[in-house]
N, C-alpha and C positions, 0 to 999 in steps of 0.2 A: 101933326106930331113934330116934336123940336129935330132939330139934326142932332147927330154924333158930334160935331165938334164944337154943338151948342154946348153938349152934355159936359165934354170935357171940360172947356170955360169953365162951367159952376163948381169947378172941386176947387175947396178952398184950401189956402195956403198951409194952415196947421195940418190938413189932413195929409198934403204932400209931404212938409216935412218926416211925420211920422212914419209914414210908409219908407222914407227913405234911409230912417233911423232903425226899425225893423228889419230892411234889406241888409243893410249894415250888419246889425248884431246877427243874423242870419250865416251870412257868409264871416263874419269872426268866429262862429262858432263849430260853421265847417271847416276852417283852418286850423284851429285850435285842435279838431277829429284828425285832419290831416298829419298835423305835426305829430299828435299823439302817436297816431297810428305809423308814422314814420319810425318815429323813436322805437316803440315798441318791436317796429321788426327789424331795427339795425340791433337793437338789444338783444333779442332771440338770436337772432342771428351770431353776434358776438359770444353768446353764453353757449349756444351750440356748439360752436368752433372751441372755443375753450373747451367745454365737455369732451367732443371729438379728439383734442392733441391731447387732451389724461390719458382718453382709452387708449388714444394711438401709443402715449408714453409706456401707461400698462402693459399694455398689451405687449412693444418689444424688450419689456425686463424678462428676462428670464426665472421658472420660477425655478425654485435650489429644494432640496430636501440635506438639511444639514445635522451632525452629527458633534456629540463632544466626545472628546477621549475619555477612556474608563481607568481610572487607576487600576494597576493589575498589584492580587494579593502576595503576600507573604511566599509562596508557594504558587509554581506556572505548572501547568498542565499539560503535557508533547500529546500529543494523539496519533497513532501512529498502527499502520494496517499489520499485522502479524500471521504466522501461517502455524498453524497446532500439526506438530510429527508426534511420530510415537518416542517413547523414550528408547528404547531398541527396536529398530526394525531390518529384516536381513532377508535376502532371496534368496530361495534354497533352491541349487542345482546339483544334478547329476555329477557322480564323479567316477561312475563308472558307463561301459556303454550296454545297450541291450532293447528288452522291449520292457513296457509298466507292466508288470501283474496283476499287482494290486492298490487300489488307495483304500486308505482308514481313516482319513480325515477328510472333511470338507471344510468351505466357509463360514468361519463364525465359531465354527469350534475349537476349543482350549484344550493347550495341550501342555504338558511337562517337559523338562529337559527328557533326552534320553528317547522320548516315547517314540513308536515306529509310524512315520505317517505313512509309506508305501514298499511294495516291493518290488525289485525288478527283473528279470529273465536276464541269465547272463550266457547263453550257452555258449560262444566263443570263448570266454574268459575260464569258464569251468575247465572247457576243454586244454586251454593255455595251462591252466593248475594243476590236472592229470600230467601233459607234459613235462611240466617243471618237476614235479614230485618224481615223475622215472627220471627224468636228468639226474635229480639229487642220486638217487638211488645209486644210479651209476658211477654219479661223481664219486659216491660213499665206497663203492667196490673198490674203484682203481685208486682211490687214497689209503684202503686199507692194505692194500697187493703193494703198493709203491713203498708204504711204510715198512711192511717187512720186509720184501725187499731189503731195503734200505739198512736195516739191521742187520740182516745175514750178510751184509758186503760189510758193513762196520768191523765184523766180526773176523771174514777173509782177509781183509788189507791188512789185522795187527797179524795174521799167521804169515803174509804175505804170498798167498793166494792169489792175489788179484791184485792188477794195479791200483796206484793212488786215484788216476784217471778213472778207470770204471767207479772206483766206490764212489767219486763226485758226483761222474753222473746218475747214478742211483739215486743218492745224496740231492741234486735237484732235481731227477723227475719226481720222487716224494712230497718235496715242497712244491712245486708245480699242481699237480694231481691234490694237493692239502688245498690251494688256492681255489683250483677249478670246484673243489666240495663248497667253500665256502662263498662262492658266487652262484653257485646253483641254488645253496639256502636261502640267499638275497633274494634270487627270481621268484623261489617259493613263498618268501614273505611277503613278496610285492604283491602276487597274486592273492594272496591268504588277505592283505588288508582291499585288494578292487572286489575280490569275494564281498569281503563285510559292507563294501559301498554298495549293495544292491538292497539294504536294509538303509532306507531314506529315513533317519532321525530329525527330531527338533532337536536345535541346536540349547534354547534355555524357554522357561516356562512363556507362555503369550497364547493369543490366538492368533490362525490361520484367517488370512484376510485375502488367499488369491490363491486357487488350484485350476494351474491351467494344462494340466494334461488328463490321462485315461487310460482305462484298460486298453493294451494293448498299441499304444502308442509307442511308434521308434525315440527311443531314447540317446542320446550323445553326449560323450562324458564333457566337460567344460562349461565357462562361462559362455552363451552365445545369446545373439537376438534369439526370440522366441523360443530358448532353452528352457526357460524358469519353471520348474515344477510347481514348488508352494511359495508363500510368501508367509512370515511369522510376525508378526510385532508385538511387542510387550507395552501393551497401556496400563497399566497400574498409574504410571506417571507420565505424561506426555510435557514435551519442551516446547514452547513457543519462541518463534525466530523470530526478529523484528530486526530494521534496515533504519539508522538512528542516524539522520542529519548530519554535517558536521559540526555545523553552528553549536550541536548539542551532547558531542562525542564527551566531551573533558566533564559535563557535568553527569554522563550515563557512565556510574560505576558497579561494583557486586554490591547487593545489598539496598541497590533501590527498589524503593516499593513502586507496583501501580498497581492497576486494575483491569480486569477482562470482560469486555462485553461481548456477549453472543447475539445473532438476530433471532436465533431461534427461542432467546431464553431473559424475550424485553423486561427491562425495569432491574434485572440482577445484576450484581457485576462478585464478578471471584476474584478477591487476592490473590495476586503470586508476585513474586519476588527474582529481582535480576542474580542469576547465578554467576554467567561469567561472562565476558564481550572477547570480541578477536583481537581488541589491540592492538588493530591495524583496520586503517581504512581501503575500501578498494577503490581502488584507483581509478575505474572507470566511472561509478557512479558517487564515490566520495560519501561511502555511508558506512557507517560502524555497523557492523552485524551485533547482536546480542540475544543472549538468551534467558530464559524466564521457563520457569518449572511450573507445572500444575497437576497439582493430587487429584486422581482420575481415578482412586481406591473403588469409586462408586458407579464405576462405568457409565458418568452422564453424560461423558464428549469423545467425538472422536478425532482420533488423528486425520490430517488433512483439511481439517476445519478452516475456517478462517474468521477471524477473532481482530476486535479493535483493543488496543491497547491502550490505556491511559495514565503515563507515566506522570510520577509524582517530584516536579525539576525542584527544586532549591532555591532562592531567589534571594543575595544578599538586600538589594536597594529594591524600591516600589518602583515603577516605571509605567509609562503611560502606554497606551494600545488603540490600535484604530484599526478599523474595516479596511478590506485590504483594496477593496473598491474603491478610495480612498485617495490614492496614489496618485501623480502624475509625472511619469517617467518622461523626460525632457534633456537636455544638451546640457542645462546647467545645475540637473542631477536629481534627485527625487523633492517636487514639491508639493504641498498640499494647499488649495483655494480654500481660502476665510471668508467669513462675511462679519465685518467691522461694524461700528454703530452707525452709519451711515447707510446700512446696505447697500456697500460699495465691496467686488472681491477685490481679497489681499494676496496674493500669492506666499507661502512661504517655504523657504528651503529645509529639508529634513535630515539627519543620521537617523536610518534605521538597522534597527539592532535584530534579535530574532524573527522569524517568520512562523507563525504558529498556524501557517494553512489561512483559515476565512479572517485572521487578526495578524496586525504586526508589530512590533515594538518600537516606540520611538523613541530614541534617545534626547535628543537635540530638537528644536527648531518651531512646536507651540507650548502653549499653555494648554492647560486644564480646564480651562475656561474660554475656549476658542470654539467658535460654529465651524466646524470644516464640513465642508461643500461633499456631499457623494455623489459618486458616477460624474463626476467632473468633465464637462467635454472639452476635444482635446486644441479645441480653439479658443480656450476661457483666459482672459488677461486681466490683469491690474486695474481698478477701478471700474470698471463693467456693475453698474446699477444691477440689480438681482431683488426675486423678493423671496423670501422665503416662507415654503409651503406652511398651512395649517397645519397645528399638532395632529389632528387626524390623519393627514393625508402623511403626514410622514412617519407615523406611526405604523401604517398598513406597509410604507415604501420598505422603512426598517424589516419589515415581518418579513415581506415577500423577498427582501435580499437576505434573512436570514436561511430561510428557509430553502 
């Protein structure tokens, strides 16, 4: 057998070539993988990093749910909380003393002027009126002894019978004894009308909305805590009170309209009409009182209600209005945050005019055509990148701040 290094000898020249031109295009063509495979992961790697500082960028814009102003109409709207009384209402006490006898009315029911709602035991006062009446009596005796009297010495002094002196004082105890009759009368009539105070009348037609005594309950003449017998009010027509801004005093006069809503009586609303205001604000809360009538002919409402008002304002110029969320109360005064075409915020300074509760009026400082920023946080500056939400999502944001 030949040797091994017989063997290698016989390889011929071309055949080593090629093998070494094989080896060759072999390893170019793992370098070629290499470089590929190089690039490729500094590539990924670069487009990653790119990808990643977008989101990172996204991610720290803040996102904005934004809003335009609304032109407000012809005619503004005050909405304002109101409290329904009766159109008379008055607490009926005692005015003489004693004990109840009787009642004749209760709650709920209607009564006339005049009519008798109770009676009451007066047996002290009766007894006072027997005494006054013998007072008179007596008064009546010695006025009429004193008067003739009187006459018969008129008579002596011209015969000169009698002193001038006696006849004078004859002369005043007459008039004396006349005085004491007509103050006895007085006692009598006093007594005669605390008599008639034991017949508890209604003062004018209404129903009885509060009977807080009983038979035989001590009664005490006067106004006191827990004196009040009945209570009366007259609802044919009840007055609604309402507590009017100042902002909005000069435009609330007689004669304006609005409208009444009840919760118990959703979807309706009643006209009534401003009767008269106090024409003076109070001073601690800085609100016009006013009032407003409503025909209650029908007995649907009652007094002590409480009722939303919706006054009908006047509006010479259109003026713009925003969410009162809206705002951002700061050191160089009221601004509101924009979002420019850039979606970059803008801060801008505001005059605002009315305040109508969830909106407010701006006079000064955007357009009508401006995205203003809501629920603005209270760290938000000038140029600050922002995106702002989809119309869905700020559609539900609007609702749920509506609401």
């Amino acid at each position: 057998m030949p040797e091994p290094a017989a063997q290698a000898d016989t390889v011929r020249p071309q055949d080593r070539q090629k093998m070494i031109r094989n080896v060759r295009r072999i390893l170019f063509v793992l370098l070629v993988v290499a470089v590929i495979l190089g690039v490729w992961g500094i590539a990924s790697r670069l487009i990653l990093r790119s990808h990643v500082k977008q989101r990172t960028t996204a991610d720290a814009q803040v996102t904005v749910v934004t809003v335009r102003p609304n032109l407000s109409g012809a005619d503004n709207e005050l909405v304002l909380p109101g409290n329904v009384m009766a159109f008379i209402e008055a607490p009926i006490y005692a005015r003489t003393s004693g004990y109840l006898k009787l009642w004749y009315t209760d709650i709920g029911a209607r009564v006339h002027k005049g009519q008798l709602l109770a009676d009451i035991e007066t047996p002290e006062v009766d007894r006072q009126l027997g005494q006054a009446r013998a007072d008179l009596e007596t008064a009546q005796a010695n006025a009429a002894l004193a008067k003739s009297t009187n006459e018969r010495w008129k008579g002596l002094v011209t015969k000169l019978a009698v002193s001038k002196q006696d006849a004078d004082e004859k002369a005043g105890d007459a008039a004396a004894k006349s005085a004491a009759q007509a103050s006895a009368e007085q006692n009598v009539a006093r007594l005669n009308d605390l008599e008639s105070f034991k017949h508890v009348l209604a003062p004018f037609d209404g129903v009885v909305t509060a009977r807080n005594t009983d038979v035989g309950a001590l009664i005490n003449a006067g106004q006191a805590a827990g004196s009040e017998l009945f209570r009366v009010a007259d609802i044919h027509k009840l007055r609604v009170y309402a507590q009017v801004p100042e902002a909005y005093a000069q435009a609330t006069i007689s004669g304006l309209k609005a409208e009444l809503h009840f919760a118990e009586r959703p979807g309706e609303s009643f006209p009534a009409e401003t009767i008269r205001t106090s024409n003076a604000l109070d001073p601690g809360a800085r609100t016009l009182q006013v009032e407003l009538q409503l025909d209650n002919s029908k007995r649907e409402f009652f007094p002590g209600a409480y009722t939303e008002i919706h006054f009908k304002l006047p509006s010479a110029t259109q003026t713009l209005r925003l969410p009162a969320n809206t705002v951002l109360f700061r050191a160089e005064g009221l601004q509101v945050a924009t979002v420019d075409a850039s979606h970059k915020v803008k801060l801008k300074n505001i005059v605002q005019g009315r305040d109508f509760g969830q909106t407010i009026e701006i006079l000064s400082g955007i357009n009508a055509t401006d995205d203003i920023i809501v629920n603005p946080s209270d760290s938000i500056e000038d140029g600050i990148p922002v995106r702002i939400a989809p119309p869905q999502q700020q559609k539900q944001s609007n609702e749920s701040a509506a609401s």
